[in-house]
VOTORTOR-770206 format. One record per residue: x, y, z of N, C-alpha, C, O in turn; residue number from 1; residue in three letters. Coordinates in steps of 0.02 Angstrom, whole numbers, plus 50000, padded with zeros to 5 digits. Example, Ala and Ser with C-alpha at 12.3 -4.5 7.8 and 13.67 -1.06 7.14 Angstrom:
% residues 2
SITE    nX    nY    nZ   caX   caY   caZ    cX    cY    cZ    oX    oY    oZ koldren zamar
SITE 50660 49716 50390 50615 49775 50390 50660 49835 50390 50712 49834 50423       1   Ala
SITE 50642 49888 50354 50684 49947 50357 50645 50002 50394 50670 50057 50402       2   Ser
% end
This chain:
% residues 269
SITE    nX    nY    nZ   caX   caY   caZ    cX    cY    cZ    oX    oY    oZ koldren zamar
SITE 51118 49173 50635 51105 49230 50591 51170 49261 50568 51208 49283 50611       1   Unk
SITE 51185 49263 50510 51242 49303 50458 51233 49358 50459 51175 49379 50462       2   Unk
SITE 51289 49403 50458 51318 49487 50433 51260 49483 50381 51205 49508 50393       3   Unk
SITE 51271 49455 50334 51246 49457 50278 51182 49446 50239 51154 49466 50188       4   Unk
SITE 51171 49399 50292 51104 49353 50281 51057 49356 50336 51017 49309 50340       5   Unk
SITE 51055 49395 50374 50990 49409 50425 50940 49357 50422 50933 49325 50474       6   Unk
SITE 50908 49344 50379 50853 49322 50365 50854 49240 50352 50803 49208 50361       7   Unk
SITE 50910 49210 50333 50943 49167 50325 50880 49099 50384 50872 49097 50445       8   Unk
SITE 50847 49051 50322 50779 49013 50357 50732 49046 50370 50683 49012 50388       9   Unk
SITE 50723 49108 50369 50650 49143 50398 50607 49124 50311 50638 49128 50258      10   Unk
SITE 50529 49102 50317 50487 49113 50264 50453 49163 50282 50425 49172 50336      11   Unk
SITE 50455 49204 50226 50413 49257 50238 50356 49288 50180 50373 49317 50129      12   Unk
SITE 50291 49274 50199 50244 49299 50165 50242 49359 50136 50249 49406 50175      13   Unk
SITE 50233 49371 50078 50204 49468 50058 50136 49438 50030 50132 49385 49999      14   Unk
SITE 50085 49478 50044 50010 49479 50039 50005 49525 49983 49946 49532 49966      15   Unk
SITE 50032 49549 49958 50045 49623 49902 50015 49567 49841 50015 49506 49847      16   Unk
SITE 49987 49609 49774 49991 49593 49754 50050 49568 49679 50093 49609 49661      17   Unk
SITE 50045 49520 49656 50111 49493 49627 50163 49543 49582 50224 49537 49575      18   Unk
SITE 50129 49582 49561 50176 49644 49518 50182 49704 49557 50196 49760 49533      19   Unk
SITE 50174 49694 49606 50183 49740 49674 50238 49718 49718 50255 49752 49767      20   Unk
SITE 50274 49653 49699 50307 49608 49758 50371 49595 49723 50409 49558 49754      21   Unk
SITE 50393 49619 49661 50436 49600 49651 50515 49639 49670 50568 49611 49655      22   Unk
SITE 50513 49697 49700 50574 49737 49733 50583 49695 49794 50633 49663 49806      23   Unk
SITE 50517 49699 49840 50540 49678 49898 50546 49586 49898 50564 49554 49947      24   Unk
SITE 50534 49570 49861 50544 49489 49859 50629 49467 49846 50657 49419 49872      25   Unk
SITE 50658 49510 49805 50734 49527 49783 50747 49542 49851 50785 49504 49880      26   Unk
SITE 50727 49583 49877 50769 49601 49946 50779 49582 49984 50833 49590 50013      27   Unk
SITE 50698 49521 50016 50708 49485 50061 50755 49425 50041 50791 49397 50082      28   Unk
SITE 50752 49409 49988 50789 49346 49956 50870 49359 49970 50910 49323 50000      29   Unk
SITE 50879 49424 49937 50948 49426 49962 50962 49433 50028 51017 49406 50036      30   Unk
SITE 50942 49453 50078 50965 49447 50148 50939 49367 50159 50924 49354 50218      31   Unk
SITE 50934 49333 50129 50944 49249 50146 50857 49242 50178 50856 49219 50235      32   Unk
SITE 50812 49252 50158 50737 49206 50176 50700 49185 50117 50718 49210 50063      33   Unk
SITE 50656 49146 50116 50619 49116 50080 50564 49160 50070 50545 49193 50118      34   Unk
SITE 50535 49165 50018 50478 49212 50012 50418 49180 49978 50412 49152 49923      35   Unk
SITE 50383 49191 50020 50290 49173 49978 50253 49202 49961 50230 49240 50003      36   Unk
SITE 50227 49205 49903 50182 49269 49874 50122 49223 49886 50118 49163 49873      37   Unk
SITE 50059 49279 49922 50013 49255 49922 49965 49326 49904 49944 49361 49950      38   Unk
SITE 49953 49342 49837 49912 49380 49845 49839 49408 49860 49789 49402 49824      39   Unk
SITE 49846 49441 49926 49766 49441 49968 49731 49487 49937 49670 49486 49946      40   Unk
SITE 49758 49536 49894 49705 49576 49851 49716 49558 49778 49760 49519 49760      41   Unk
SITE 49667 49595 49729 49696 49595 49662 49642 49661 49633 49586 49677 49653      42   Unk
SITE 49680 49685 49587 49657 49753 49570 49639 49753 49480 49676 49730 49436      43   Unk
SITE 49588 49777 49472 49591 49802 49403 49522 49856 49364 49463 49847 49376      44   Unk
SITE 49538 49888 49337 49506 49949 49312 49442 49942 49299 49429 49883 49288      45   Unk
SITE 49389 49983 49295 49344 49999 49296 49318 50004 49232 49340 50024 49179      46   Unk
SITE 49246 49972 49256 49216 49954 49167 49184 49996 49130 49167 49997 49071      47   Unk
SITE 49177 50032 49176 49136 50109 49148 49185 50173 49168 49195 50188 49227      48   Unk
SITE 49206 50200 49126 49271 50267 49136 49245 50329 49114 49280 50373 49088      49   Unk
SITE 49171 50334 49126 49128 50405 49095 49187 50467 49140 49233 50506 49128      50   Unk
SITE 49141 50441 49199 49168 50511 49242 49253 50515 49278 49272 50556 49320      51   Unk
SITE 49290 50463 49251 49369 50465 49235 49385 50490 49192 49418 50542 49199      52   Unk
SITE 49366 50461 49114 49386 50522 49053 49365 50593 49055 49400 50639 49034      53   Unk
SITE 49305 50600 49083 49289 50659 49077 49346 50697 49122 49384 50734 49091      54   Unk
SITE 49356 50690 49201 49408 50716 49227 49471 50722 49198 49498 50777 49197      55   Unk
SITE 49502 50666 49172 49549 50668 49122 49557 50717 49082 49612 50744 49074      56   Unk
SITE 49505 50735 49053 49502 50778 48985 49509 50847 49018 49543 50891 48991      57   Unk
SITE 49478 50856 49076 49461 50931 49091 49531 50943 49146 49533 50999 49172      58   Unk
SITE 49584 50897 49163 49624 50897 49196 49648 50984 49199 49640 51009 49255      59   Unk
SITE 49670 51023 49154 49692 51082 49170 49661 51139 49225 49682 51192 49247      60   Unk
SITE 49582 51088 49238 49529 51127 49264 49562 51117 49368 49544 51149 49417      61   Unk
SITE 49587 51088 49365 49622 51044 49432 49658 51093 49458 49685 51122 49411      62   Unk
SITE 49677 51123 49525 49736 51140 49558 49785 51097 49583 49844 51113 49588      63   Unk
SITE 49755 51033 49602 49791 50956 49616 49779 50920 49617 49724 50913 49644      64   Unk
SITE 49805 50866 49594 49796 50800 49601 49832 50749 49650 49893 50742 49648      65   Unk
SITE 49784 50710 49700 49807 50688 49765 49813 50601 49761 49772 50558 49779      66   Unk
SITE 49892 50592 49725 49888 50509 49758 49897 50464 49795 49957 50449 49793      67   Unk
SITE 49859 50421 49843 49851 50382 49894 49900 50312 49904 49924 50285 49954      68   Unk
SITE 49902 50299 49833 49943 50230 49813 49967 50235 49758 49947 50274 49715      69   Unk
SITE 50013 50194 49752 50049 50159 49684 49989 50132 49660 49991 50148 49601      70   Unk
SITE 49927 50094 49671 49893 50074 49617 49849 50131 49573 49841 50123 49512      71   Unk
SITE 49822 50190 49611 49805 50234 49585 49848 50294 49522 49829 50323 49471      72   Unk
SITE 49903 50291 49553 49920 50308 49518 49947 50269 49438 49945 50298 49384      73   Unk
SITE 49967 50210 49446 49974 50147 49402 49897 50158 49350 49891 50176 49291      74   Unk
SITE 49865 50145 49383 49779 50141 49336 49774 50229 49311 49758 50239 49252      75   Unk
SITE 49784 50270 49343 49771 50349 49300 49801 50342 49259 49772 50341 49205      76   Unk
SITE 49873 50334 49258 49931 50361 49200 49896 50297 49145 49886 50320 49089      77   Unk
SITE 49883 50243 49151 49857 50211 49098 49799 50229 49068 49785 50220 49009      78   Unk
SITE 49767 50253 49106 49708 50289 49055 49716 50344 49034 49678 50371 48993      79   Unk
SITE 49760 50366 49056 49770 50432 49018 49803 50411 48964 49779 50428 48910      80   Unk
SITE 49866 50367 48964 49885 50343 48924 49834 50322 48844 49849 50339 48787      81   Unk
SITE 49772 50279 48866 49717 50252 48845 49674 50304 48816 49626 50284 48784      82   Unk
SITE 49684 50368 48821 49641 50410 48802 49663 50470 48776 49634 50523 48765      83   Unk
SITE 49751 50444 48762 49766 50513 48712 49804 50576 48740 49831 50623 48710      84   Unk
SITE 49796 50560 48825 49810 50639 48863 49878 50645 48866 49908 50604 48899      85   Unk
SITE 49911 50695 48833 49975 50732 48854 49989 50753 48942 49977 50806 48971      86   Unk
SITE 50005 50716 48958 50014 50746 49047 50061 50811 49036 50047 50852 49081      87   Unk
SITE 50108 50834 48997 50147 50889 48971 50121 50944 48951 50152 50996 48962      88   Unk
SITE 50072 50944 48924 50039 50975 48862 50010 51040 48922 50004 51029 48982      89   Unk
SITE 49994 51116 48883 49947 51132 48950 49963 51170 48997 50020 51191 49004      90   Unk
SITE 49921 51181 49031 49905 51201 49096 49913 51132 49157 49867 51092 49156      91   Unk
SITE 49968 51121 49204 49957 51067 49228 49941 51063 49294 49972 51099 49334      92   Unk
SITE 49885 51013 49321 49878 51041 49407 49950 51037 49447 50003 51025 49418      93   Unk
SITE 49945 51046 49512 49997 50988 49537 49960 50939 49589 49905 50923 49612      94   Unk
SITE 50046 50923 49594 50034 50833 49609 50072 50825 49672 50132 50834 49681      95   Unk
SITE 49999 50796 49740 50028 50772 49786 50032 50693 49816 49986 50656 49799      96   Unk
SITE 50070 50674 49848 50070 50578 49850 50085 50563 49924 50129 50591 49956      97   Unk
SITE 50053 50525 49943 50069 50501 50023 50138 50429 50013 50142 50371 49993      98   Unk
SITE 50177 50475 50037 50239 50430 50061 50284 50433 49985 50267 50452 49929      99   Unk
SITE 50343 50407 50010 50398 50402 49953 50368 50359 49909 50374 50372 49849     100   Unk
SITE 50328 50297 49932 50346 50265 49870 50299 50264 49826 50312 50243 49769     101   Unk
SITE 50245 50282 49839 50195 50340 49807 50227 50399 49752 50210 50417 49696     102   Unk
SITE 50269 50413 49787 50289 50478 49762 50330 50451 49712 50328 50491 49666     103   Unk
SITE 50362 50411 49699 50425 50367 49681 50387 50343 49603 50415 50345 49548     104   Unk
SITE 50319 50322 49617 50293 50275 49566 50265 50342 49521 50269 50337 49460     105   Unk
SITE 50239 50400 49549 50194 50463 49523 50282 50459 49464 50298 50433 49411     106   Unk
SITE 50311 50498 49512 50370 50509 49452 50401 50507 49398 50422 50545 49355     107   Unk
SITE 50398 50416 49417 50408 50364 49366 50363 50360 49288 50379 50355 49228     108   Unk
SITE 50298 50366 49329 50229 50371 49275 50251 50453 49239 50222 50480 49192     109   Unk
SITE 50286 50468 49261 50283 50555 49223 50250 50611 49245 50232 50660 49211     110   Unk
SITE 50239 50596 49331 50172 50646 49342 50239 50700 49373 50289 50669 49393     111   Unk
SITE 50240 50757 49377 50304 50792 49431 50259 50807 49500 50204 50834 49507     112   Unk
SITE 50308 50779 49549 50277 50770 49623 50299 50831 49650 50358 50846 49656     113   Unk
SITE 50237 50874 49671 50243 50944 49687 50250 50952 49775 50272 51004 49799     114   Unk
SITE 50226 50886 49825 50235 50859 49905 50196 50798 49922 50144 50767 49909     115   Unk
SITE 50239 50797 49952 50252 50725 49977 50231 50735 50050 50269 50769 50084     116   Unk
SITE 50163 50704 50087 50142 50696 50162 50188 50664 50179 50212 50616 50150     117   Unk
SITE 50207 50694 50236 50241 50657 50306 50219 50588 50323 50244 50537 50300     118   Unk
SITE 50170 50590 50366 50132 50530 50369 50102 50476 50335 50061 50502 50296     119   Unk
SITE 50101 50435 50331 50108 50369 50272 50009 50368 50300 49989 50324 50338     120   Unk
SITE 49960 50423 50271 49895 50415 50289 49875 50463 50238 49911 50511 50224     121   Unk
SITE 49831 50455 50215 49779 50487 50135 49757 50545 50176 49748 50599 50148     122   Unk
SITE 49747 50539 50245 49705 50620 50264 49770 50663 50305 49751 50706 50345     123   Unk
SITE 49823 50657 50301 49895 50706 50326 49899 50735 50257 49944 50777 50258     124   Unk
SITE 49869 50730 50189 49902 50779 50166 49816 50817 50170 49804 50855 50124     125   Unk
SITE 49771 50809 50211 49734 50891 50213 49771 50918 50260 49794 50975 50257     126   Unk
SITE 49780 50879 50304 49812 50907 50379 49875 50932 50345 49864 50993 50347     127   Unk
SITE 49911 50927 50327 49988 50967 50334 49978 51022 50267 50020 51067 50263     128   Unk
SITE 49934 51020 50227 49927 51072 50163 49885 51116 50196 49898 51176 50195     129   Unk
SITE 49834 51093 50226 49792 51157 50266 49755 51176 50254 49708 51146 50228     130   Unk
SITE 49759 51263 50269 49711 51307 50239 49740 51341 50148 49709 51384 50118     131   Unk
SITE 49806 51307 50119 49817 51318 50066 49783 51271 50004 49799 51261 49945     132   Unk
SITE 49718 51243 50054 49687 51192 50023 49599 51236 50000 49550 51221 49967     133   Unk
SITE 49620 51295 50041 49519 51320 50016 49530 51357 49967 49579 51393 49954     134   Unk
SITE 49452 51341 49922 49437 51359 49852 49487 51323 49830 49504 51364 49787     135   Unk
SITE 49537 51267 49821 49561 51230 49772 49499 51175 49737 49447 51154 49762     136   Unk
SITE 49520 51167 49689 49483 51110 49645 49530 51045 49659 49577 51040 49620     137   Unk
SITE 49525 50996 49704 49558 50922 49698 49523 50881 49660 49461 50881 49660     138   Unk
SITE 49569 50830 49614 49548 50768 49603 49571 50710 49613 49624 50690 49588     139   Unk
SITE 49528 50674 49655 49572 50621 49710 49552 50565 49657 49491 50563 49653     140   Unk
SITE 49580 50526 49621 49582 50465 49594 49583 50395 49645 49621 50397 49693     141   Unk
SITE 49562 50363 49640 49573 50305 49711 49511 50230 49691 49477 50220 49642     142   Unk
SITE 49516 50209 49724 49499 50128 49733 49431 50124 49754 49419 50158 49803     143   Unk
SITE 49377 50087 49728 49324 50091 49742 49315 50086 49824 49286 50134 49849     144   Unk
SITE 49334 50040 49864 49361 50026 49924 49384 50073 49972 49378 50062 50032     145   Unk
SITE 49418 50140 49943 49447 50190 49969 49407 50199 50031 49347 50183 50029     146   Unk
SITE 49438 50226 50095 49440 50265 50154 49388 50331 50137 49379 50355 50081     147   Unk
SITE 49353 50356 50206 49335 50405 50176 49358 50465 50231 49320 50508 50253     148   Unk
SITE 49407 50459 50242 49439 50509 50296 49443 50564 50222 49397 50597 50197     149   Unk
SITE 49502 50559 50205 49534 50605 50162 49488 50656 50128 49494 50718 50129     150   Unk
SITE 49426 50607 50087 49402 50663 50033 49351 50725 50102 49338 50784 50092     151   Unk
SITE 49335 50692 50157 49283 50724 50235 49344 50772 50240 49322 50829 50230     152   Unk
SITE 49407 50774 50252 49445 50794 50280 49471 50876 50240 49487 50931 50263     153   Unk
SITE 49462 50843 50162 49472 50906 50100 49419 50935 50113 49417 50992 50135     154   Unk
SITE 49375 50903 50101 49311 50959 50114 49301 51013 50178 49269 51066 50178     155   Unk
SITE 49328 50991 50217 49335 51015 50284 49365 51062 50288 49351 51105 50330     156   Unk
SITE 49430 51070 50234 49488 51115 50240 49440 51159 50174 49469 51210 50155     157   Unk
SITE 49373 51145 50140 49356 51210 50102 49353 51205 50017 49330 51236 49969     158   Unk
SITE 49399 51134 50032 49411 51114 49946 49363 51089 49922 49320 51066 49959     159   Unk
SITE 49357 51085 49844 49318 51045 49810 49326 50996 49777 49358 50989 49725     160   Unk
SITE 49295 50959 49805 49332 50880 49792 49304 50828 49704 49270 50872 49677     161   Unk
SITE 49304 50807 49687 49289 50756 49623 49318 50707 49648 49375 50716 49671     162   Unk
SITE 49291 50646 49649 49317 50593 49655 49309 50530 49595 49254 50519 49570     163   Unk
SITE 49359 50497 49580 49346 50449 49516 49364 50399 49537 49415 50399 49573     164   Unk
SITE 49327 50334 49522 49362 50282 49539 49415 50261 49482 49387 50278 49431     165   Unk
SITE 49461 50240 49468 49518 50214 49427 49542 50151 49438 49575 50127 49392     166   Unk
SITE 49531 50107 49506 49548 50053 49482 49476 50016 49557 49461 50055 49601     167   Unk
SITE 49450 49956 49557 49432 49905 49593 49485 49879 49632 49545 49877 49617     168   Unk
SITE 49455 49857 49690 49515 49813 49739 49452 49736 49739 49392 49734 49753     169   Unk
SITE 49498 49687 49719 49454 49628 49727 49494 49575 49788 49530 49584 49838     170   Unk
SITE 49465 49520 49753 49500 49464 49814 49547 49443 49788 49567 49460 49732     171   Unk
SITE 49583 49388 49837 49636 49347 49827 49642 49316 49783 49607 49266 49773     172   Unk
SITE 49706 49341 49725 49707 49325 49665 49766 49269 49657 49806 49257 49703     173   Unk
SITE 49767 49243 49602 49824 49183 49598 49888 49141 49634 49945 49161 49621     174   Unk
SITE 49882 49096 49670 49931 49089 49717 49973 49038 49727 49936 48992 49741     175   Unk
SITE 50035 49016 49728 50070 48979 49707 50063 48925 49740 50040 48931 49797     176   Unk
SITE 50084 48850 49710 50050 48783 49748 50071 48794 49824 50126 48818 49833     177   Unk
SITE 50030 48778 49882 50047 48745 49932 50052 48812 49967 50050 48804 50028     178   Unk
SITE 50057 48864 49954 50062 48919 49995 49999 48968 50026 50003 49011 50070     179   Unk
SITE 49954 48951 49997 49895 48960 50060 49876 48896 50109 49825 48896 50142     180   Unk
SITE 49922 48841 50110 49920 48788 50153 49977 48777 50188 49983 48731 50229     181   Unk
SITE 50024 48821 50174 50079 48852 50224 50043 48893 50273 50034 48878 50332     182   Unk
SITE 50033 48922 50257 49997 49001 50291 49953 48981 50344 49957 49001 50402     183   Unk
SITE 49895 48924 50312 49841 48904 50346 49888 48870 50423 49893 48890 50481     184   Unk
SITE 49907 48827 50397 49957 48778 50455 50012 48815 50499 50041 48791 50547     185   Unk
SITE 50021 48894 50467 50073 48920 50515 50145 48916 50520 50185 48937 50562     186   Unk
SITE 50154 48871 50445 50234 48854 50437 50276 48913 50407 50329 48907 50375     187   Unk
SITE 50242 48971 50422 50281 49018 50400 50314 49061 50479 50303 49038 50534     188   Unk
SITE 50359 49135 50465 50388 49164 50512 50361 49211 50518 50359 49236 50574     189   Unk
SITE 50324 49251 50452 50310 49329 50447 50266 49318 50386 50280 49284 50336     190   Unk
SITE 50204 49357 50399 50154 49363 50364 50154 49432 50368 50157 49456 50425     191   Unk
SITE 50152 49474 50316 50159 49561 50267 50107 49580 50264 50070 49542 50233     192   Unk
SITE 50085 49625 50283 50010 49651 50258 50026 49718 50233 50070 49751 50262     193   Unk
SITE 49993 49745 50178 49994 49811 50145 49934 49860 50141 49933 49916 50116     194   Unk
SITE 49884 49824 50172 49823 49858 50161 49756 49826 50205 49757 49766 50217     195   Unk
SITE 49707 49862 50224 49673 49853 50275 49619 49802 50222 49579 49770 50255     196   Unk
SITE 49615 49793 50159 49590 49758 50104 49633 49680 50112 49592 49635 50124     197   Unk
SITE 49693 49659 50108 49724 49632 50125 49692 49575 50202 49664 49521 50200     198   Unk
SITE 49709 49609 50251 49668 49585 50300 49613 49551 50300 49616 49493 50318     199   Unk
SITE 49538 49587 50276 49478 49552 50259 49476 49503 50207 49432 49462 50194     200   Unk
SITE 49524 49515 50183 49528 49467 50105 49527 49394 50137 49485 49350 50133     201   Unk
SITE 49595 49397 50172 49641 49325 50220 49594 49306 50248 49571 49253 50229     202   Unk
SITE 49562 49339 50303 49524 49302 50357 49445 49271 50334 49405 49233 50361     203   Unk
SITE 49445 49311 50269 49384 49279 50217 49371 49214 50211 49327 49174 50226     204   Unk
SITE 49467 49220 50160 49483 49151 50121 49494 49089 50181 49496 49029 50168     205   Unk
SITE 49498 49114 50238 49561 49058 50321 49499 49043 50359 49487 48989 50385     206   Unk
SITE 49462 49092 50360 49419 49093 50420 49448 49144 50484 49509 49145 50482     207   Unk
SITE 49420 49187 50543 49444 49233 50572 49470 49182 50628 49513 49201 50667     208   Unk
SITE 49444 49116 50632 49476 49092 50674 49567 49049 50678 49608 49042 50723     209   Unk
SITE 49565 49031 50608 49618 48992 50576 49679 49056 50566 49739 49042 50564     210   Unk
SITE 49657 49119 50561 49691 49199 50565 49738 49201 50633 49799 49208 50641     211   Unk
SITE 49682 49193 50682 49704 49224 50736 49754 49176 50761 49797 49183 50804     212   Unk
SITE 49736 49124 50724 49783 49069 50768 49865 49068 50738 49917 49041 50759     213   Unk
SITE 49848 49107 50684 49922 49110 50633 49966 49179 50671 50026 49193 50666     214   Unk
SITE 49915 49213 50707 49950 49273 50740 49967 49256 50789 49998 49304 50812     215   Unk
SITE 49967 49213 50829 49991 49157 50887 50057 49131 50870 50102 49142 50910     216   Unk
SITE 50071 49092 50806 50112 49068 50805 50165 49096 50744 50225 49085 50737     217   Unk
SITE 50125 49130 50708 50180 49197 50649 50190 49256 50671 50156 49272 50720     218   Unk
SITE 50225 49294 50650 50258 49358 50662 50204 49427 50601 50225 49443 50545     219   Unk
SITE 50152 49450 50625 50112 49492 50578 50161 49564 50566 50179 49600 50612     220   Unk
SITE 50173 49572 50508 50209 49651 50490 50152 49686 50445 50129 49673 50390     221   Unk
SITE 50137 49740 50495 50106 49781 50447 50148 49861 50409 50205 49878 50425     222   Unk
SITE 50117 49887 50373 50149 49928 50329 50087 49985 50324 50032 49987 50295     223   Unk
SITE 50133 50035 50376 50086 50087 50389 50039 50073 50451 50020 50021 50477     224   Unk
SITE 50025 50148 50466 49980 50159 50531 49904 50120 50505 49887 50066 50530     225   Unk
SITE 49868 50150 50459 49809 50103 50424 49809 50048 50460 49790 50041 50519     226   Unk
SITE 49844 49984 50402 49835 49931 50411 49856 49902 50476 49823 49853 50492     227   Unk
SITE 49886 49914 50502 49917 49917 50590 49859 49910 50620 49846 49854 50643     228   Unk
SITE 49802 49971 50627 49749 49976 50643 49697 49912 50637 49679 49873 50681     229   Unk
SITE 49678 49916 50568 49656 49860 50536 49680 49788 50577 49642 49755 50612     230   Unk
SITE 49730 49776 50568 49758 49690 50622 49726 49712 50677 49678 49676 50691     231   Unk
SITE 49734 49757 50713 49722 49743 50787 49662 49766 50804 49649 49757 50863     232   Unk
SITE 49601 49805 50759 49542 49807 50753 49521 49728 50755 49481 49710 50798     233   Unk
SITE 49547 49683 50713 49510 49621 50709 49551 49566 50765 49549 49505 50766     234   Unk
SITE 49584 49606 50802 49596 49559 50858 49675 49522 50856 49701 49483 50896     235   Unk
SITE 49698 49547 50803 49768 49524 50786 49859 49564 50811 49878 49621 50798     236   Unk
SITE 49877 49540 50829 49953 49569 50860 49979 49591 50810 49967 49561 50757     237   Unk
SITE 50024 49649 50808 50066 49669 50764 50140 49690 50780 50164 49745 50793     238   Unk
SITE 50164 49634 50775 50245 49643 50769 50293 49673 50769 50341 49685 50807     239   Unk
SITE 50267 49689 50700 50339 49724 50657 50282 49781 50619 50233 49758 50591     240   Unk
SITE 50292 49846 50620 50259 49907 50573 50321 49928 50530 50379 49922 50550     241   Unk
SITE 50307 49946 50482 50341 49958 50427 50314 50041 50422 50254 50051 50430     242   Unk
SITE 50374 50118 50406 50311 50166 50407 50307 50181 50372 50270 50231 50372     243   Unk
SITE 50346 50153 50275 50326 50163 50217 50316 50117 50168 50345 50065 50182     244   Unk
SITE 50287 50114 50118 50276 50070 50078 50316 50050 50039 50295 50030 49984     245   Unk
SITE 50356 50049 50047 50438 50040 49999 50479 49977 50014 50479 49974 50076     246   Unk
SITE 50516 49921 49986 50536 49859 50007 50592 49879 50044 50607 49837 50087     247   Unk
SITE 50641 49944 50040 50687 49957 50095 50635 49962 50146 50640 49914 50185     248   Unk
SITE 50592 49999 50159 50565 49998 50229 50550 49923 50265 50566 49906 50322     249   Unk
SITE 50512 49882 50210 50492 49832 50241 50524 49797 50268 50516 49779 50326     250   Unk
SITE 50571 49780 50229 50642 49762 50232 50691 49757 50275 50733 49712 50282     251   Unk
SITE 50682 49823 50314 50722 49839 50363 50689 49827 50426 50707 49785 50468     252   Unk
SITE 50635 49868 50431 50576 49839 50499 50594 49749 50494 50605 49720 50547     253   Unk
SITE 50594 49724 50449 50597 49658 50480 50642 49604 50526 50636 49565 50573     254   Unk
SITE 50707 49636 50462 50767 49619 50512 50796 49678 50551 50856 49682 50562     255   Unk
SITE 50754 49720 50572 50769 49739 50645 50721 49717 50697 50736 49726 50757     256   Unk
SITE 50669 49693 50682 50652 49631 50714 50693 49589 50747 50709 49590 50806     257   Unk
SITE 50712 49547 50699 50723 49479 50716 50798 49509 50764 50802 49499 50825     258   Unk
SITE 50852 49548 50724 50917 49574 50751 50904 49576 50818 50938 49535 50849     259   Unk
SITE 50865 49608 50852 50844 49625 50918 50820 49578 50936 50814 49581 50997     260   Unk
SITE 50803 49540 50918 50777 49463 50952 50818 49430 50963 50807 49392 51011     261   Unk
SITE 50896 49421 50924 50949 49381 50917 50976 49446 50979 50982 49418 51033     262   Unk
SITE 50986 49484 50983 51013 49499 51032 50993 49506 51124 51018 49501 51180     263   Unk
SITE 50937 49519 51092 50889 49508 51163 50916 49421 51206 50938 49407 51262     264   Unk
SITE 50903 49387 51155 50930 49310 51172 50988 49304 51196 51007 49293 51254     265   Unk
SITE 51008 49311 51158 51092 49332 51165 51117 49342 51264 51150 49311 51306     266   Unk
SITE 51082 49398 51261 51094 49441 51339 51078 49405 51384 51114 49401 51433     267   Unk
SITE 51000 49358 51379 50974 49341 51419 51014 49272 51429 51025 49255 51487     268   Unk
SITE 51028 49246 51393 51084 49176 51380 51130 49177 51436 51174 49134 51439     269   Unk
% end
């Protein structure tokens, strides 16, 4: 293992999907590993947007708006986009996002990020906003698929919730030759997971038994407490946790992995 190149022979899976993978695929590449995109989810918008535009339109009516992911937020700003709305214009709610890179993508889209949860989990921002959450009006945008901690959790704290769906989470979408027959066989080092969707997707497409046997002989990184959960709900080891969604995080959880493995060896040598 290189100063430079940590990673140097490791293959390493991202399960993300493909326009989701392209920071951290640069990153792992440059610290010297091979990277396989296998995407275990795939996402796209909703065929009926009644009760999205309508929220859209009445947006000034909002005290906040709460986003969970980069895909949610990705699919709002396009329909708003799609429908004319000035995010500027107005009266504007504010805007909260779980984790940096959430917060990172809100930004980017033009939304201004008013807090950012601590905890990389959709229901820490009732928990850490509180009781500055009763009589607010939220509108949680999110994934048909979505958790239902968060919106139980707003309500709990007093708020009033709307919920829209904005984008679908589907299955395993397009995947490059030979690399779900890597995966299957185990010739990889590190298999990525980003989402507890992710998980069911794989063991769908593998079988739960051909899964477990890849967690035997691969290195599982999950990303976030969630999906952490998720692996070892279905019986699977988890490695390496990542505690944000960002390719520095992943990035780093990994080869401090392996670093500590090379040194652990090392000692014991």
């Amino acid at each position: 293992m290189s100063e430079d190149k940590p990673l140097d022979g490791k293959r390493i899976v991202i399960t993300r999907a493909v326009e989701q993978s392209r920071d951290l695929r640069e990153r792992l590449e440059k610290l010297g590993a091979t990277v396989l995109l296998l995407p275990a989810v795939s996402f796209f918008g909703p065929s009926d947007t009644i009760y999205l535009d309508q929220a859209i339109d009445s947006l000034e009516s909002f005290d906040w708006v709460f986003f969970t992911s980069g895909n949610a937020v990705r699919f709002f700003a396009d329909r708003c986009r799609k429908v004319g709305r000035n995010l500027h214009a107005g009266k504007s709610p504010r805007y909260a996002s779980v984790g940096p890179g959430t917060a990172s993508a809100a930004a980017k889209a033009g939304f201004g990020v008013d807090y950012v949860a601590q905890e990389f989990q959709g229901a820490s921002l009732a928990r850490e906003l509180g009781v500055s959450l009763e009589g607010k009006r939220i509108l949680l945008p999110r994934s048909d698929r979505a958790r239902r901690d968060l919106p139980e959790a707003l309500k709990d704290a007093g708020a009033e919730v709307t919920e829209v769906i904005v984008y679908h989470t589907g299955g395993i979408g397009p995947t490059e030759p030979g690399v779900l027959e890597a995966v299957r066989e185990a010739r990889v080092d590190v298999v990525s997971f980003f989402s507890p969707s992710a998980v069911e997707n794989l063991r769908s497409e593998l079988g739960a038994e051909i899964v477990s046997r890849l967690g035997t002989r691969a290195l599982l990184a999950a990303v976030g407490p969630v999906t952490a959960a998720a692996l070892r709900k279905a019986g699977l080891p988890v490695a390496i946790e990542a505690s944000e969604a960002t390719a520095e995080s992943v990035a780093t959880a990994i080869v401090k992995h392996f670093s500590s493995h090379t040194i652990s060896q090392a000692r014991s040598s």
